[in-house]
C-alpha positions as CSV (number, residue, x, y, z in Angstrom):
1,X,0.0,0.0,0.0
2,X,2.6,2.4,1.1
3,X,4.7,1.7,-2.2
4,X,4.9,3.7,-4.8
5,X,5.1,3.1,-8.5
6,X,8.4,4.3,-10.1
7,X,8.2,5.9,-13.3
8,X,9.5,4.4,-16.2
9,X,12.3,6.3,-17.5
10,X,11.8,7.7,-21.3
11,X,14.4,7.0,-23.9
12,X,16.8,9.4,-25.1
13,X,15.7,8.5,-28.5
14,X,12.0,10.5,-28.0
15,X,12.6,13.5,-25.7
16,X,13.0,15.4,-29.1
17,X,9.2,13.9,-30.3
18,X,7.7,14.9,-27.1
19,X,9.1,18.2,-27.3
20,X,8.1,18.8,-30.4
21,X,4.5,17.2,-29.0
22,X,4.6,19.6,-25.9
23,X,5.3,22.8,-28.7
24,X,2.1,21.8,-30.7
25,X,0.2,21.5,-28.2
26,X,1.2,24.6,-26.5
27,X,0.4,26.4,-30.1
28,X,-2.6,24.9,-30.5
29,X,-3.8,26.3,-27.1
30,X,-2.6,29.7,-28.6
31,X,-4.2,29.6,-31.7
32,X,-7.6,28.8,-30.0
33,X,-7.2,32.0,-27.3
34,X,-6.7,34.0,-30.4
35,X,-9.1,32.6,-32.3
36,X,-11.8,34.9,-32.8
37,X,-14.8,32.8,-33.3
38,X,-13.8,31.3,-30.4
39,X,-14.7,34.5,-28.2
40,X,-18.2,35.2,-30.7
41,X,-19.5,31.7,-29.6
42,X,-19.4,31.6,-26.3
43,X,-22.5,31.1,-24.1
44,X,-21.3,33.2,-21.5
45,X,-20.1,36.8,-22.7
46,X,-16.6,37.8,-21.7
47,X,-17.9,40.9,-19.4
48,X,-20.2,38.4,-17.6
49,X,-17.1,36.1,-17.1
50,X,-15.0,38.7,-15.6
51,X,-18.0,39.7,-12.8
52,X,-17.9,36.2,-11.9
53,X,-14.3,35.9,-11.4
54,X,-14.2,39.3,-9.5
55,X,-16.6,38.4,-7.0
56,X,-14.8,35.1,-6.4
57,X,-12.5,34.7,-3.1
58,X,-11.3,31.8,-1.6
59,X,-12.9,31.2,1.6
60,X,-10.7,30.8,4.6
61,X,-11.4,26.7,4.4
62,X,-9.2,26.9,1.5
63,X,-5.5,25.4,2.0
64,X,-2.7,26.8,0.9
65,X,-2.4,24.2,-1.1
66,X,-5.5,24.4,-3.1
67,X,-5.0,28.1,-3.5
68,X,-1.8,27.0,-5.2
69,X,-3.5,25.1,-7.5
70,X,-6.1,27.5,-8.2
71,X,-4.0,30.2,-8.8
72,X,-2.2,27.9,-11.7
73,X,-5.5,27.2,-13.5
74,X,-5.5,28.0,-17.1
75,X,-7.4,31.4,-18.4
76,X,-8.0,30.8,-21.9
77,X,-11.1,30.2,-23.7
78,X,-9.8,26.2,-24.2
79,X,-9.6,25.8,-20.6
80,X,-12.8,27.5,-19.2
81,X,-14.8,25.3,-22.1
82,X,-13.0,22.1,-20.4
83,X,-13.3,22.4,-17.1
84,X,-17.2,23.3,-17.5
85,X,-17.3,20.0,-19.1
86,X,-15.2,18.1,-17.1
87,X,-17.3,15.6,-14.4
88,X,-14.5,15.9,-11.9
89,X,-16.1,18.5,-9.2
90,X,-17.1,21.9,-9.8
91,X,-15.4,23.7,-12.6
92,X,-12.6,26.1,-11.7
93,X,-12.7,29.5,-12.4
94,X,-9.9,31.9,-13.8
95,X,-8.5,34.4,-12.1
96,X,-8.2,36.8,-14.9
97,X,-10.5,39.6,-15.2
98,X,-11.7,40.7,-18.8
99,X,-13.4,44.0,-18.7
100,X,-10.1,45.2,-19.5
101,X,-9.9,43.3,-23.1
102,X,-11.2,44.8,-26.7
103,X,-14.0,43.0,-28.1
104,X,-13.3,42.4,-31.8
105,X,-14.6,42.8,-34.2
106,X,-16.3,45.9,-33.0
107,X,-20.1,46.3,-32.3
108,X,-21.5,48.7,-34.2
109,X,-22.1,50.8,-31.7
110,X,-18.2,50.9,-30.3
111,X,-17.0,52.0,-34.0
112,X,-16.0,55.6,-33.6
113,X,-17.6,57.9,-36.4
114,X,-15.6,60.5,-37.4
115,X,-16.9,64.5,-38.1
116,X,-15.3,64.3,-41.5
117,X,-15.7,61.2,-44.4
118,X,-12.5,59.8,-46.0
119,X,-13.6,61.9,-49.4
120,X,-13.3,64.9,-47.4
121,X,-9.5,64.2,-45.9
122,X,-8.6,63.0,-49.8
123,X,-9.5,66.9,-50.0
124,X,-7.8,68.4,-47.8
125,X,-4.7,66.7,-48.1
126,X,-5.2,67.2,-52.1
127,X,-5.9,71.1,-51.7
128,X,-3.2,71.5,-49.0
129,X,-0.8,69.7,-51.9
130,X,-1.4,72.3,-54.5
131,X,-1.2,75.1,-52.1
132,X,2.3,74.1,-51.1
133,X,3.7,73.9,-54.8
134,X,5.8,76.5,-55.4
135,X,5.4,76.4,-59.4
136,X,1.5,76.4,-59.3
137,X,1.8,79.5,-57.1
138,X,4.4,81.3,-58.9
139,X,2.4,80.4,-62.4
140,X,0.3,82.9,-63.9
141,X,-2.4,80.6,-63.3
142,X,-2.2,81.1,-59.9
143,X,-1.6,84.7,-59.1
144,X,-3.1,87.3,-62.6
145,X,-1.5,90.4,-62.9
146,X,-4.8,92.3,-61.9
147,X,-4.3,90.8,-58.4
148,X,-0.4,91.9,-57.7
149,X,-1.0,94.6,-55.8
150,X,-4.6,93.9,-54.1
151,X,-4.8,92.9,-50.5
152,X,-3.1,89.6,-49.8
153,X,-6.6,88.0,-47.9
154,X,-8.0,88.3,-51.6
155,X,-5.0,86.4,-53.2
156,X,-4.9,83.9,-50.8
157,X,-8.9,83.4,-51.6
158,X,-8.3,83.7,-55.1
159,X,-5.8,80.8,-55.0
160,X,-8.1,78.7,-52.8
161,X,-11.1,79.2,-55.4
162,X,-8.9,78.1,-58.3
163,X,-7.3,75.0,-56.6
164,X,-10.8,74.2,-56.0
165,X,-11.4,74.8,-59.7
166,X,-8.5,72.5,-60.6
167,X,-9.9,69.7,-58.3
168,X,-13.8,69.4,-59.5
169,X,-16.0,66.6,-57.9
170,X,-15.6,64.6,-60.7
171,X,-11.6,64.1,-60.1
172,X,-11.7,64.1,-56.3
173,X,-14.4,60.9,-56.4
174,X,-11.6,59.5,-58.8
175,X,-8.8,60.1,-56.5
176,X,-10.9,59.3,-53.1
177,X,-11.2,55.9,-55.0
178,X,-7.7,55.4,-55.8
179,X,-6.6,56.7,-52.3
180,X,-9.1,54.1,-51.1
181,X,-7.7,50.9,-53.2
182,X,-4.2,52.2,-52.2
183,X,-4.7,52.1,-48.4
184,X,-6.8,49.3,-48.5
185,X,-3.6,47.2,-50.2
186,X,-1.5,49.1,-47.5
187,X,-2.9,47.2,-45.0
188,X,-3.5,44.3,-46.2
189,X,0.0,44.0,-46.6
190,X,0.6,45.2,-42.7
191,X,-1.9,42.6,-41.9
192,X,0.2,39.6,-43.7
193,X,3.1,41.1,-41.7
194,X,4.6,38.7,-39.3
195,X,7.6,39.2,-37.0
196,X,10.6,36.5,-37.3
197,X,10.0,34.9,-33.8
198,X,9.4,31.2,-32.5
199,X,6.0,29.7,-32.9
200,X,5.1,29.8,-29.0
201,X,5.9,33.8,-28.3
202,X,3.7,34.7,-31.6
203,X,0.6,35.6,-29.4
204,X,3.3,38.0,-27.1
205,X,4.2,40.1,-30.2
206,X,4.2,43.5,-29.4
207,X,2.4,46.5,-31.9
208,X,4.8,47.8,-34.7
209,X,6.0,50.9,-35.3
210,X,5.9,53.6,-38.2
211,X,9.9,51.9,-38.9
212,X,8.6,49.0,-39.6
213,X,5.2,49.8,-41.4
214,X,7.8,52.1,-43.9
215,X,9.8,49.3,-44.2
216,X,6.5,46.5,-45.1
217,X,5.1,49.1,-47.9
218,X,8.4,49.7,-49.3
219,X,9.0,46.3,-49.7
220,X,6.0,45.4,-51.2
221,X,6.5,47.9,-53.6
222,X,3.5,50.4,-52.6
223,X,5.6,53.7,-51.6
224,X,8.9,55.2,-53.1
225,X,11.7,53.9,-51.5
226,X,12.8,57.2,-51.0
């Protein structure tokens, strides 16, 4: 009764199978956190999940022990799935609290709707772009010889009404839609863009930076790489 069984000692020859084992599985418990139909699909809502597990203490009955073992319990989607299936005893819940986390994709009524529309910003940027060139404004276009000497608040209006006149609603639609295609392939490619890094840490990867996101367009060839 008192003996206990001695474990059988694992060959040399498959410590590198059940590593490689122990890395799949620890991927595939990764890729299901991340997963985002994972997260849609759930019965209980993360928010509700998060009450629960705020109003949860352990009660001074508890050992040390078993708050030890609680405080190891898995917090992923996988795990809380699991253990409300498993018949062993009531199902353990996670510590981790998820009011904190971003629901996505957004509900409609989280997306943030902004005062102007993306044809208006094409625009701006388009009108501040022919105000800044120095040959349009020095171009008899630009500036008439009637206006030389009048009051400069005039010749700044006159210029605005002509670059308006050389951007017609005809050609900003045009460029609003090629501005559109562009950004859209922009980041698609920033969305393809993964960092060299082992399998396990891919779910620790940390936001990009404008370095990086110059260096993913210019590679795939959508900016000048000057």
């Amino acid at each position: 009764m008192g003996k206990h069984r001695k474990r059988k000692a694992i060959p040399a020859a498959l410590h590198s199978e059940i590593s490689e084992y122990a890395s799949l599985l620890r991927v595939l418990r990764a890729t299901d956190t991340l997963d985002i139909t994972t997260h849609l699909t759930r019965r209980d809502s993360p928010h509700e999940t998060g009450q629960a597990t705020s109003v949860h203490e352990p009660s001074q009955r508890d050992s040390p022990t078993s708050s030890r073992v609680e405080s190891k319990c898995a917090t992923s989607p996988l795990d809380e799935e699991a253990s409300r299936s498993s018949p062993e005893g009531d199902p353990v819940r996670p510590e981790r609290s998820w009011k904190n986390w971003t629901r996505w994709p957004l509900v409609p009524e989280d997306v943030h709707l902004p005062e102007w529309g993306f044809e208006d910003e094409v625009y701006s940027l388009a009108k501040q772009a022919l105000l800044s060139d120095v040959s349009y404004l020095d171009s008899p276009l630009a500036v008439s010889s009637q206006f030389r000497g009048a009051d400069p608040d005039d010749s700044s209006a006159l210029i605005e009404d002509q670059a308006e006149v050389l951007l017609p609603p005809s050609s900003l639609r045009a460029l609003a839609d090629v501005s559109s295609s562009h950004l859209e392939r922009i980041l698609s490619a920033l969305a393809s863009y993964n960092l060299s890094a082992e399998e396990s840490t891919h779910d620790r990867s940390h936001p990009i930076g404008w370095e990086s996101v110059l260096n993913v367009v210019g590679t795939a060839g959508l900016v000048d790489g000057k």
